[in-house]
BADO-317589 format. One record per residue (C-alpha): residue number from 1; x, y, z. Coordinates in nm, 2 decimals. Example, Ala and Ser with C-alpha at 12.3 -4.5 7.8 and 13.67 -1.06 7.14 Angstrom:
REM residues 2
<1,<1.23,-0.45,0.78>>
<2,<1.37,-0.11,0.71>>
REM end
This chain:
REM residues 462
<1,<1.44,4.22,1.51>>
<2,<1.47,3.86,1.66>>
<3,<1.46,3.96,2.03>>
<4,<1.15,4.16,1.97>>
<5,<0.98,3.87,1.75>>
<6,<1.07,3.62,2.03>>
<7,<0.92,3.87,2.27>>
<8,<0.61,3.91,2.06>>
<9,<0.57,3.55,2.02>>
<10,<0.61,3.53,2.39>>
<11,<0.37,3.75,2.47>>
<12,<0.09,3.66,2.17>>
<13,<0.08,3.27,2.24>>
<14,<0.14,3.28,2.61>>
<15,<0.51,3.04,2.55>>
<16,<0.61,3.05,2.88>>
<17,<0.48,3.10,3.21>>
<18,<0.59,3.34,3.50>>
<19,<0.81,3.12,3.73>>
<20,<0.83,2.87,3.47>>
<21,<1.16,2.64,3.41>>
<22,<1.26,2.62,3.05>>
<23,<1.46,2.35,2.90>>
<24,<1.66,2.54,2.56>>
<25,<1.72,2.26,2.27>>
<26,<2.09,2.36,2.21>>
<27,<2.28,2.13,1.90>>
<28,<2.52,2.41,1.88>>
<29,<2.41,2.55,1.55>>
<30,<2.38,2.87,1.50>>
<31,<2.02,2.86,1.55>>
<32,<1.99,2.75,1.85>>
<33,<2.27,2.92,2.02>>
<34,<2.06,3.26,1.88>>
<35,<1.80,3.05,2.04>>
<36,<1.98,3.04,2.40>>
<37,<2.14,3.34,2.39>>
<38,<1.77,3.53,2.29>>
<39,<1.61,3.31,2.63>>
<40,<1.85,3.38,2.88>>
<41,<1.87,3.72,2.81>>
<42,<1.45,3.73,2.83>>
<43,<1.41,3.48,3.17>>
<44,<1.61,3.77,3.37>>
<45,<1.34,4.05,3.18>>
<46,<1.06,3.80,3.25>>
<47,<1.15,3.59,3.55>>
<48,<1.17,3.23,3.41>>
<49,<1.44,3.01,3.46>>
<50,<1.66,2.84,3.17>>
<51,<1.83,2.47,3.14>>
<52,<2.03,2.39,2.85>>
<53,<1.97,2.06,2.71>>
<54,<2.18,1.89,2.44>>
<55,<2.08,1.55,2.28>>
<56,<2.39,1.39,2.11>>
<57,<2.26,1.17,1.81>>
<58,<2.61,1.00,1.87>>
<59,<2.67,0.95,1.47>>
<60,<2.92,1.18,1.39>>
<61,<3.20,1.06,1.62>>
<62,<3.45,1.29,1.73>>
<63,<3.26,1.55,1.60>>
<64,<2.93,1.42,1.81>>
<65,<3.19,1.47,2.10>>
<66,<3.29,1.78,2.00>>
<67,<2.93,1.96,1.98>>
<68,<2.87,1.83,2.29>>
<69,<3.13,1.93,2.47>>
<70,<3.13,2.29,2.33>>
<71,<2.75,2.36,2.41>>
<72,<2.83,2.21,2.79>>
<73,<3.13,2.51,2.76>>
<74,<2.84,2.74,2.67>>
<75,<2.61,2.67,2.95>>
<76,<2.89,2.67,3.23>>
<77,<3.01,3.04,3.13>>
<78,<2.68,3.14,3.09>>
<79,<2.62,3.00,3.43>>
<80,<2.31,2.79,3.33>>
<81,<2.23,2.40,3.47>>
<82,<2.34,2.19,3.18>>
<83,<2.16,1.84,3.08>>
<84,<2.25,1.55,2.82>>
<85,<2.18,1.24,2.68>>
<86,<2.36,1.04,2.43>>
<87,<2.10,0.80,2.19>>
<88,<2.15,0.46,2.15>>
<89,<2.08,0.26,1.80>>
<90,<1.79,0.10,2.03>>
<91,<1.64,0.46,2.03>>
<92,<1.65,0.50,1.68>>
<93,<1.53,0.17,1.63>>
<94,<1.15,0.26,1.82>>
<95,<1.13,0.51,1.52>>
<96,<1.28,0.34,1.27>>
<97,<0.90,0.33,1.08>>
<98,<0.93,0.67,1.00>>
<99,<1.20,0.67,0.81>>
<100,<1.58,0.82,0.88>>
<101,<1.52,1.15,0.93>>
<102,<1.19,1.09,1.14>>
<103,<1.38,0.80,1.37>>
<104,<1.64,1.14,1.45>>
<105,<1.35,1.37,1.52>>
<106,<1.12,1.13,1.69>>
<107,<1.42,1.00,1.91>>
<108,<1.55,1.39,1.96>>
<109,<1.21,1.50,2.09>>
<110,<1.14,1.18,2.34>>
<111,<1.50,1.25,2.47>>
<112,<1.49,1.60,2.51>>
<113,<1.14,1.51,2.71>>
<114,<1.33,1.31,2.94>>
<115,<1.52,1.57,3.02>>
<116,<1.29,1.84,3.11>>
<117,<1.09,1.60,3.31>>
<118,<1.49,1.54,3.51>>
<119,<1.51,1.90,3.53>>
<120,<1.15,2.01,3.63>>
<121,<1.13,2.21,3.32>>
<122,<0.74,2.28,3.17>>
<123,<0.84,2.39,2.85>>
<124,<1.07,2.26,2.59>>
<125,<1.22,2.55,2.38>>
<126,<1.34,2.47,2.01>>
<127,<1.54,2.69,1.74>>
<128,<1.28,2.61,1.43>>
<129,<1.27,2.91,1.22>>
<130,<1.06,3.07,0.94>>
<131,<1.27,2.90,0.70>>
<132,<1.24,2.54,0.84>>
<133,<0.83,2.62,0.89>>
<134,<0.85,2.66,0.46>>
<135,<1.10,2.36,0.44>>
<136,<0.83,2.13,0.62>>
<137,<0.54,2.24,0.41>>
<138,<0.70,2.22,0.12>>
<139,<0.85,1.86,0.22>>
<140,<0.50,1.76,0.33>>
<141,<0.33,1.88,-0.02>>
<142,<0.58,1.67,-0.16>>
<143,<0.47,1.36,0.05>>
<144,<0.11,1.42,-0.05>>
<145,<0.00,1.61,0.29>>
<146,<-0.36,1.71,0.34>>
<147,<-0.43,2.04,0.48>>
<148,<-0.36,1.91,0.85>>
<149,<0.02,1.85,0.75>>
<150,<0.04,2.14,0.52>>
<151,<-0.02,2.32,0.90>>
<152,<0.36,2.30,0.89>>
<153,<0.54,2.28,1.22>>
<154,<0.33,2.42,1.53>>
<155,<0.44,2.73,1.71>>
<156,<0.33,2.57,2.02>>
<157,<0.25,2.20,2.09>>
<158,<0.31,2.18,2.43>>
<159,<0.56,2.13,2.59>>
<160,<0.76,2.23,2.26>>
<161,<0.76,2.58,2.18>>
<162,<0.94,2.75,1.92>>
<163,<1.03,3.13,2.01>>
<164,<1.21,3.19,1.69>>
<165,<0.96,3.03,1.45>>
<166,<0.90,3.43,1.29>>
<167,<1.23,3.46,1.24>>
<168,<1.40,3.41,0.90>>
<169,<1.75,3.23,0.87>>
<170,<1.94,3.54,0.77>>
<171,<1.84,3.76,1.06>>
<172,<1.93,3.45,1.29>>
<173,<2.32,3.48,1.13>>
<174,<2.29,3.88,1.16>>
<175,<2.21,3.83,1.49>>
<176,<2.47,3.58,1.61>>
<177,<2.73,3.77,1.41>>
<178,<2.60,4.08,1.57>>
<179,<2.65,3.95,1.90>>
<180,<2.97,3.75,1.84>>
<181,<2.83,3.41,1.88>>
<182,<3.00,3.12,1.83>>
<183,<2.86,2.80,1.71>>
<184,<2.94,2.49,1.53>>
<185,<2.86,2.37,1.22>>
<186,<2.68,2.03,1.15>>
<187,<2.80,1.86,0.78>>
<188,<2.51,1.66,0.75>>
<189,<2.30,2.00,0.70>>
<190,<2.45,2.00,0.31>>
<191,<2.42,1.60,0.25>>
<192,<2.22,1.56,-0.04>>
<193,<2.10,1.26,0.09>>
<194,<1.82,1.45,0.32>>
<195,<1.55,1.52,0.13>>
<196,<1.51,1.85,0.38>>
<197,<1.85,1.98,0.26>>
<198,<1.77,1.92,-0.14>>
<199,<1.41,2.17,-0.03>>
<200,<1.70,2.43,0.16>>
<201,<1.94,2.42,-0.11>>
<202,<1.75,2.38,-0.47>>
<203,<1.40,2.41,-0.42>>
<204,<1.36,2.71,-0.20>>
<205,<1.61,2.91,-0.42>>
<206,<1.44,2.86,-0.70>>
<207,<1.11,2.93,-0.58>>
<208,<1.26,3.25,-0.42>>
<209,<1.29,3.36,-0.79>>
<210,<0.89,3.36,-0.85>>
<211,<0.88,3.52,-0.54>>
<212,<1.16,3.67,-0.29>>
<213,<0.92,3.67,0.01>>
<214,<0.82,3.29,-0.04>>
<215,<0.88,3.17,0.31>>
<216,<0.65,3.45,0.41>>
<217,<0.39,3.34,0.14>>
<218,<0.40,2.95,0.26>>
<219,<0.38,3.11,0.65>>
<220,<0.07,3.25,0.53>>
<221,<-0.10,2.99,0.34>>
<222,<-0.03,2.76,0.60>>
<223,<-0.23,3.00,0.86>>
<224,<-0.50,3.01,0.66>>
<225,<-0.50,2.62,0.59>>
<226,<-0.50,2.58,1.02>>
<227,<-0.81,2.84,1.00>>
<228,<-0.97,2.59,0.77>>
<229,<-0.87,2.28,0.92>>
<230,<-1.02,2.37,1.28>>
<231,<-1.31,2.45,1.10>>
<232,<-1.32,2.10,0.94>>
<233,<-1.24,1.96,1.27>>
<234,<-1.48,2.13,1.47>>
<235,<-1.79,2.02,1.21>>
<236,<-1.65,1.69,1.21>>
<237,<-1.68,1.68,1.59>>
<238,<-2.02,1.77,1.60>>
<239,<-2.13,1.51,1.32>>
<240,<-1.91,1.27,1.55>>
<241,<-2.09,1.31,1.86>>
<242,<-2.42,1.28,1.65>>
<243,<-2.34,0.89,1.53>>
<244,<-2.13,0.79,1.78>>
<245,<-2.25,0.50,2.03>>
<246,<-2.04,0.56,2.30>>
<247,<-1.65,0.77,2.34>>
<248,<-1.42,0.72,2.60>>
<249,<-1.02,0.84,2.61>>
<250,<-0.95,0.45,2.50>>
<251,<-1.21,0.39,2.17>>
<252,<-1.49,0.53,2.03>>
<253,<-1.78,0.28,1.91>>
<254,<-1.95,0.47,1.63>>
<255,<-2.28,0.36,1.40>>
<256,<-2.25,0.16,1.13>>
<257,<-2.49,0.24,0.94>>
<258,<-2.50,0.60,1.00>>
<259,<-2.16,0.63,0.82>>
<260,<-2.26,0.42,0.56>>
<261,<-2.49,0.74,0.46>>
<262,<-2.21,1.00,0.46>>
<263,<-2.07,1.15,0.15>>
<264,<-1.73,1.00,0.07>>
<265,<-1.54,1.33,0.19>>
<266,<-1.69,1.31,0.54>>
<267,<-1.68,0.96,0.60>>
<268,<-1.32,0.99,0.58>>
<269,<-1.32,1.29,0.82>>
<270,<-1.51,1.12,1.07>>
<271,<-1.25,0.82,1.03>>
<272,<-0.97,1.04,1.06>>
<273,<-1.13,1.23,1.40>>
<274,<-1.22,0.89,1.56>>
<275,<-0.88,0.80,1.50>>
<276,<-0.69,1.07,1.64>>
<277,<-0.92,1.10,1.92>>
<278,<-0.80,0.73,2.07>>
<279,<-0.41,0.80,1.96>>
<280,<-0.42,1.17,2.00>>
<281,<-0.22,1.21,1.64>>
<282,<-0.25,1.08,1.28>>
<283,<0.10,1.03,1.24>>
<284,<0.18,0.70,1.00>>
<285,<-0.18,0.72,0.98>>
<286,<-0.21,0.76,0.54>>
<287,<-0.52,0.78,0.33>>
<288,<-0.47,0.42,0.25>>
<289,<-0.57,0.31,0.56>>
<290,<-0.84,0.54,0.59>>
<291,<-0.96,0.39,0.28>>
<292,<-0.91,0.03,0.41>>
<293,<-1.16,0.11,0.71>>
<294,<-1.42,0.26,0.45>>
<295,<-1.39,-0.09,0.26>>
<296,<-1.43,-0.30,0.57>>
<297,<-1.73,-0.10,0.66>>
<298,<-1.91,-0.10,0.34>>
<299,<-1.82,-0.47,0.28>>
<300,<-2.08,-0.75,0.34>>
<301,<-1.94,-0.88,0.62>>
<302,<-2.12,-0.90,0.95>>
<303,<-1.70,-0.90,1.13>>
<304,<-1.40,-0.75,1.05>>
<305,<-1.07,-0.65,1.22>>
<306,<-0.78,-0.43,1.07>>
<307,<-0.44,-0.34,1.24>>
<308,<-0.35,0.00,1.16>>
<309,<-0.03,0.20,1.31>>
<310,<-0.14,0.21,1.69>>
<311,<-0.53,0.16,1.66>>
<312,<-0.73,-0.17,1.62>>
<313,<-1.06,-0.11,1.39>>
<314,<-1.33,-0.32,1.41>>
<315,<-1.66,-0.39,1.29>>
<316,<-1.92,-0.58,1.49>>
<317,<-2.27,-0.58,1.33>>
<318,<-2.39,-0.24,1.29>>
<319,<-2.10,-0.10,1.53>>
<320,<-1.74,0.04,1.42>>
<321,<-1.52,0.02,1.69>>
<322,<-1.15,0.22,1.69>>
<323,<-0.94,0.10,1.96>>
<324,<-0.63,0.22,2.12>>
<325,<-0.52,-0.12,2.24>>
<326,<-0.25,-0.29,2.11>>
<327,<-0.34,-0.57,1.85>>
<328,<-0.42,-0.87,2.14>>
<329,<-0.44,-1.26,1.99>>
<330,<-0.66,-1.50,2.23>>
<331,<-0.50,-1.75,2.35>>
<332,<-0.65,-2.07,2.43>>
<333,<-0.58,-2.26,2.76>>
<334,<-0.75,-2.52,2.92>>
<335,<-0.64,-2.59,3.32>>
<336,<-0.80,-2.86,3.59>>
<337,<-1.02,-2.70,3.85>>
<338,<-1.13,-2.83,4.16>>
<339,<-1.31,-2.69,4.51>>
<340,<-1.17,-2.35,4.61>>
<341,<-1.02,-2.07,4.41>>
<342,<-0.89,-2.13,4.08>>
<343,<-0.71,-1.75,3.90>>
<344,<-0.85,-1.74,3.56>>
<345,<-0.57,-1.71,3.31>>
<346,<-0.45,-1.40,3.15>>
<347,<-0.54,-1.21,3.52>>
<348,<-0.91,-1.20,3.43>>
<349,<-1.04,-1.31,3.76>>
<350,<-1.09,-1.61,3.98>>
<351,<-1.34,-1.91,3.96>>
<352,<-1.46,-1.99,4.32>>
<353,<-1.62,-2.37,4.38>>
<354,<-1.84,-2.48,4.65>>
<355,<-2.04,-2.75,4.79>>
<356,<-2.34,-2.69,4.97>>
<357,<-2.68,-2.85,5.09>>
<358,<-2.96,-2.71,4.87>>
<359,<-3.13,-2.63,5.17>>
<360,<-2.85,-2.38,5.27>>
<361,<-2.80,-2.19,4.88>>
<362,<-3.01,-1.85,4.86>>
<363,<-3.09,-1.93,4.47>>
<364,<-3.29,-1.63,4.46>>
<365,<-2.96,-1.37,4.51>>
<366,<-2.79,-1.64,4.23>>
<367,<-3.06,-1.55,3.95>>
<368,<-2.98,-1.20,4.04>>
<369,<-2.61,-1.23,3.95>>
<370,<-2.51,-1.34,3.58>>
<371,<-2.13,-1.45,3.74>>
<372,<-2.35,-1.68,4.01>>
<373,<-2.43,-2.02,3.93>>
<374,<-2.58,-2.31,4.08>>
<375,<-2.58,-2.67,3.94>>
<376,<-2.70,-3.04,4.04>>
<377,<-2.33,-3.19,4.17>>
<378,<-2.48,-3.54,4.12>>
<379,<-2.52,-3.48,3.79>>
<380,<-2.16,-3.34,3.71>>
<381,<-1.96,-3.63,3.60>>
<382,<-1.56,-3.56,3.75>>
<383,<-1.32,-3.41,3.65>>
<384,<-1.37,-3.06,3.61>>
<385,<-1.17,-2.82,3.38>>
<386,<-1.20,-2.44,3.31>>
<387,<-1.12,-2.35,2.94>>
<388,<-1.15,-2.18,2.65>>
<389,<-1.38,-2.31,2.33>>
<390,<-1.30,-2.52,2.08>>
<391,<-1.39,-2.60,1.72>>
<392,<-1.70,-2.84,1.73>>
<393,<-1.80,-2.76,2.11>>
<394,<-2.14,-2.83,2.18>>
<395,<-2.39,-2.70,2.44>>
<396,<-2.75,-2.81,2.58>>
<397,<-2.84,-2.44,2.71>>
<398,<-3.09,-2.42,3.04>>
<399,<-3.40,-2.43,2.89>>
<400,<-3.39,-2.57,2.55>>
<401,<-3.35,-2.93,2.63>>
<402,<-3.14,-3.06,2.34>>
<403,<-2.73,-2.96,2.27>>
<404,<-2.66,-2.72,2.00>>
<405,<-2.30,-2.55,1.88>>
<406,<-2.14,-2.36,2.10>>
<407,<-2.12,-2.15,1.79>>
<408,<-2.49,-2.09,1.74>>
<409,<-2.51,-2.00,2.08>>
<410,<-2.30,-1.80,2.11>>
<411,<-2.43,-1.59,1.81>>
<412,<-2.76,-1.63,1.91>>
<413,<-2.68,-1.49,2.27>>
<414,<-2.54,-1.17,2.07>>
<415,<-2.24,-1.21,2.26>>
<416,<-1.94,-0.94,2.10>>
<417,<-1.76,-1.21,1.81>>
<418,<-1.44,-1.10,1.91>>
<419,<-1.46,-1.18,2.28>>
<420,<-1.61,-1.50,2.21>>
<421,<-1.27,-1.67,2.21>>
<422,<-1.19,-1.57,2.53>>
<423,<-1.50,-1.63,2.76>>
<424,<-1.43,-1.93,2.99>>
<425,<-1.63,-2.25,2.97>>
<426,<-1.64,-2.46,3.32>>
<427,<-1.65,-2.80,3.18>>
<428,<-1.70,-3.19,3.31>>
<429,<-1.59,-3.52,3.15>>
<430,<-1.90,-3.47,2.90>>
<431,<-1.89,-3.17,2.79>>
<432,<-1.96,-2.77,2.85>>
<433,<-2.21,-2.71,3.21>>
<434,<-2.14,-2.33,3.25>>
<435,<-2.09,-2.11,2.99>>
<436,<-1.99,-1.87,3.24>>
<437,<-2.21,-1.51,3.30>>
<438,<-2.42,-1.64,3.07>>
<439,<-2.62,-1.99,3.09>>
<440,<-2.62,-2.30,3.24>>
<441,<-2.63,-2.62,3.07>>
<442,<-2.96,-2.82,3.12>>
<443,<-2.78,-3.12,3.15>>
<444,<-2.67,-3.01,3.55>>
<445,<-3.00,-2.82,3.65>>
<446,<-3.13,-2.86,3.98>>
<447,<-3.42,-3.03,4.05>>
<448,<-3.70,-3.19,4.27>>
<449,<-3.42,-3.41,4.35>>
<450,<-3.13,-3.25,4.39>>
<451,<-2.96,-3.24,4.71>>
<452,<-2.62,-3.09,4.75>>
<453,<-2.53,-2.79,4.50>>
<454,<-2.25,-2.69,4.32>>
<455,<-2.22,-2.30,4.39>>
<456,<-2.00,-2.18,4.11>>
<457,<-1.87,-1.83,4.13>>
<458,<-1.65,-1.59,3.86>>
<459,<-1.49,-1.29,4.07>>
<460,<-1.32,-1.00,3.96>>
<461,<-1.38,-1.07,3.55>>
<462,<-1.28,-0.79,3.35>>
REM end
């Protein structure tokens, strides 16, 4: 029974590739030796090749040691390539937001991806069964999962597959008994402690006396909640690409006021899509902070910023913009400049300076370039500095023949609020003469009698 459900899973969800290398998960419980023992015997039958890959968690000591060693014993007999890595508390540590038991898994899986990509494997094999599939759904109804997490654990999210996920517990000890397996036992699978293990030991039991096949019965609601939930996700695509402003793989920009007409429900549909289409996942992500974007765009304010577990959300006028970018603070700076290149801090380009006879600047190719500028250099007061704004700047913009703040400018220039920190002014001893790619200050404009210009150029801004 559990070779032929590995074959048929196999076979129905295309697992593994002809010529393909497989790295095989092996703790050295009895589910995944079942698990190694089922794959090598199916890579000669269809012509894939097999690694075993152990991950020791390194908490368990000697016994840690022990395991290790005895699934290396296991792979050299069998005569299969053998890989390892031992995790550090630093590993653990990257996770350590999702709790214990996610830090483990979290570290487990990135370790175990390390490997195959050492080995040149395309497919990570793991010894989830039936049982553990009803163990997570029940865990996550616990938690407060929406259909999405009551999914339970994936057959295949590549490059994790899981052969054996049809099979129940029992038949995996038939089967290793059956065979003479050997495998060793892990302590920490009856530690109260684990929420998982309280599920396997108290809750499952007892549900198993409502109904004997209730692993089945959560198997099969969760199918039928992944039927609904594509369906969900493939409406809330289209209503997606209906409001959305623009999408690429980094944020999505998405109108205002378009979700400000959606019934509650969708809104936060849409919020979780846009979401997991930047991150790729909605892990950490709870309703809380789907809520939290749904207040800051139904507030009054024109600006808003939240930090949310790997995406920035922000609102800017009449656009919502998710971003996968890590939360960045401006930073101010303020440097001297003088003829030549100056490199713009931060990386974000250079500012070139030049002196020139009017006679010998082509002004008309400078109106054509917003990062081109030219300005009267007798009427620029030494020394020059390139730097960010401050509070109470003010600016006399080309044109309007009288200063103004900086602020007001800026705002009335529509220029995005949370780039405004960031945009460099080119400054004299009297004040802002360049807010640069935008406009000159009318205090430095040429004129009838201007003779030698100051050519001011931004290069490579971002």
């Amino acid at each position: 029974m559990v070779m032929e459900s590995a074959r048929q899973a196999l076979d129905d969800l295309e697992m593994i590739p002809e010529g393909a290398r497989v790295l095989v998960a092996v703790s050295g419980g009895v589910d995944s030796m079942v698990l190694l023992h089922v794959l090598h015997a199916l890579s000669i039958e269809r012509s894939f090749d097999v690694v075993v890959g152990h991950v020791d968690h390194g908490l368990r000591g000697v016994a840690s040691d022990g395991d290790s060693q005895f699934v290396q014993d296991v792979a050299t007999t069998a005569g299969l390539p053998f890989s390892k890595r031992v995790l550090t508390p630093s590993d653990l540590d990257i996770h350590r937001a999702h709790g214990r038991e996610g830090a483990a898994r979290n570290a487990r899986l990135a370790a175990l991806e390390a490997l195959a990509e050492e080995a040149g494997a395309t497919r990570i094999a793991l010894g989830h069964t039936l049982d553990d599939h009803a163990e997570t759904i029940l865990y996550r109804l616990a938690r407060g999962a929406g259909p999405t997490g009551l999914r339970g654990i994936p057959s295949v999210r590549l490059p994790f597959i899981r052969p054996l996920i049809r099979v129940k517990r029992a038949a995996i000890h038939a089967y290793a008994l059956a065979h003479s397996l050997a495998w060793r036992e892990d302590a920490t699978n009856a530690d109260p402690t684990f929420a998982r293990n309280r599920i396997r030991h108290h809750v499952l039991p007892e549900l198993q006396t409502i109904n004997p096949r209730i692993t089945e019965a959560l198997s099969r609601n969760a199918d039928l909640l992944a039927d609904l939930d594509e369906a969900v996700i493939f409406l809330i695509r289209e209503k997606l690409a209906e409001i959305s402003l623009a999408t690429n793989d980094e944020n999505v920009l998405v109108s205002r006021s378009q979700l400000i007409v959606l019934p509650d429900a969708v809104l936060r549909l849409v919020l979780r899509e846009c979401i997991c289409h930047v991150r790729g996942d909605l892990t950490g992500i709870s309703l809380a902070h789907i809520d939290a974007i749904r207040g800051l765009i139904m507030g009054s304010q024109a600006h808003g910023e939240l930090f949310l577990p790997g995406v920035r959300v922000r609102i800017q006028g009449d656009v919502l913009e998710v971003l996968s970018e890590s939360p960045v603070t401006p930073s101010s700076w303020n440097m001297p400049v003088d003829l030549g290149e100056t490199a713009i801090p931060d990386g974000n380009g250079v500012l070139v300076l030049k002196i020139k006879p009017i006679a010998a600047v082509d002004l008309g190719s400078i109106r054509e370039n917003p990062w081109i500028e030219a300005a009267d250099a007798d009427c620029i007061t030494l020394p020059l500095c390139l730097r960010t704004r401050r509070s109470g700047d003010r600016f006399a913009p080309l044109g309007l023949g009288h200063t103004i703040k900086l602020k007001d400018f800026l705002m009335n220039e529509r220029t995005a609020y949370f780039e405004r920190d960031s945009i460099p002014l080119l400054c004299d001893s009297q004040g802002v003469i360049w807010v640069a790619g935008i406009r000159l200050s009318d205090t430095v404009k040429l004129s009838d009698r201007t003779q030698e210009v100051l050519v001011m150029e931004m290069r490579g801004v971002r």
